[in-house]
C-alpha positions in Angstrom: 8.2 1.8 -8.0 5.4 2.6 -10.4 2.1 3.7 -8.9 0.5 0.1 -10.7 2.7 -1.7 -9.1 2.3 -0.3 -5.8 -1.3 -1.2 -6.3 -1.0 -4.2 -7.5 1.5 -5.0 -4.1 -1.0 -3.8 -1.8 -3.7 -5.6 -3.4 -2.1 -8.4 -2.9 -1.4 -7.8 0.9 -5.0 -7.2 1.2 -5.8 -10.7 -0.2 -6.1 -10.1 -4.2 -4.6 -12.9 -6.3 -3.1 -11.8 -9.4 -2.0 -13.4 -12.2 -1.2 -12.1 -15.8 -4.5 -12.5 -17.4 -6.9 -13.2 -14.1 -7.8 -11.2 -10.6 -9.7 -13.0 -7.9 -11.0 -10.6 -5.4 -10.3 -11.8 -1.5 -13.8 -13.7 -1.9 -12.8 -15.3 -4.5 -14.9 -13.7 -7.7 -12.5 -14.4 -11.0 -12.9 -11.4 -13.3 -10.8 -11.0 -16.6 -7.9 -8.2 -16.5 -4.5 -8.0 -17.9 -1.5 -6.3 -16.3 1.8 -6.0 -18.8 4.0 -3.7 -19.4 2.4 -1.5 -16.9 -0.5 -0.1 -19.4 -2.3 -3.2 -20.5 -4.8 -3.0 -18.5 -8.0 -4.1 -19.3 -9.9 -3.6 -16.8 -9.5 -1.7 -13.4 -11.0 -3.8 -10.7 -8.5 -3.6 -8.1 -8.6 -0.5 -5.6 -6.4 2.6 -6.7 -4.0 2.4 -3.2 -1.8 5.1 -4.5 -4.7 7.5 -5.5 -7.5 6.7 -2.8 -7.6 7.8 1.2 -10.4 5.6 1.6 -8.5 2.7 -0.1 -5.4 3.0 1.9 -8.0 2.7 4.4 -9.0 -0.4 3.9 -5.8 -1.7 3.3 -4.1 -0.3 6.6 -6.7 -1.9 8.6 -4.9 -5.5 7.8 -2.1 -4.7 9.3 -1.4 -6.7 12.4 -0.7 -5.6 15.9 -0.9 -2.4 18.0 0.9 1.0 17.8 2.3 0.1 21.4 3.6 -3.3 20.3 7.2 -1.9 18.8 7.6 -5.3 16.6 3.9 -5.1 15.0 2.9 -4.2 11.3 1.1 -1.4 12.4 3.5 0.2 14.5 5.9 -0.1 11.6 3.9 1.4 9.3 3.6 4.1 11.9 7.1 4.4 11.2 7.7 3.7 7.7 4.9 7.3 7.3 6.8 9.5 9.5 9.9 9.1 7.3 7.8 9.3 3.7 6.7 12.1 5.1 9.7 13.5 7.4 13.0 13.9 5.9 13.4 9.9 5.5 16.2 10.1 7.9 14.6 10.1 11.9 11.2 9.6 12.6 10.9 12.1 15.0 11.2 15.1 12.7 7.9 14.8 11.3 5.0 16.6 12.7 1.3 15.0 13.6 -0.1 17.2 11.0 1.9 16.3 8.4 0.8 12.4 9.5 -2.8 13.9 9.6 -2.3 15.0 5.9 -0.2 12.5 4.6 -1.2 11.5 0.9 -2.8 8.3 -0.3 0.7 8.3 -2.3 3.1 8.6 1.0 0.6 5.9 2.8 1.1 3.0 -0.1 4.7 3.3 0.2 4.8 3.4 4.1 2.3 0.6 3.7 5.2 -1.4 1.0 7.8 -0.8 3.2 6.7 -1.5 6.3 5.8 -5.2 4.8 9.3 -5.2 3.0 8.1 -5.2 -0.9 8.9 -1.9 -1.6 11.1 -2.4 -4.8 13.7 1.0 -6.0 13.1 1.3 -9.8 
């Protein structure tokens, strides 16, 4: 999955509508942009998820639910990062510090998966 299309995912999740030649921002400002064939991009209002620890930030905090709660969003994200950033094959072989670290990169696709639109190229 391309990095602007993980973006463009999560920006949806986070309330963004996006069409092919308009955004409209979760309060509903209309600004002119154009996403096609990946490049076309006019202009680059939407939040860089895949580049940005503060944007993943913002987008983690709509996830639902509690880390306790095993069937919430956020508990599944918790997850979905230990195997981006474990060996992807158990959970539990993944340290906190590598959690701690974990790259704006590793937290959009925990982030895709754990809401199931994570799409293999």
């Amino acid at each position: 999955m391309t990095k602007e299309r993980q973006n463009i995912v999560i920006a949806e999740f986070c309330g963004w509508r996006i069409t092919d030649e308009t955004v409209i921002n979760p309060v509903g400002e209309s600004r002119y942009a154009r996403f096609k064939n990946g490049v076309d991009q006019i202009a680059n209002i939407i939040p860089d998820y895949t580049g940005s620890l503060d944007a993943m930030a913002g987008a983690e905090s709509n996830l639902k639910g509690s880390r306790d709660d095993e069937h919430s969003q956020l508990s599944g994200f918790i997850e979905q990062l230990s195997l981006v950033c474990g060996d992807g094959m158990e959970p539990l072989n993944v340290y906190d510090w590598d959690l701690i670290h974990s790259t704006a990169e590793q937290r959009a696709e925990a982030l895709i998966k754990t809401i199931g639109r994570w799409e293999e190229e």
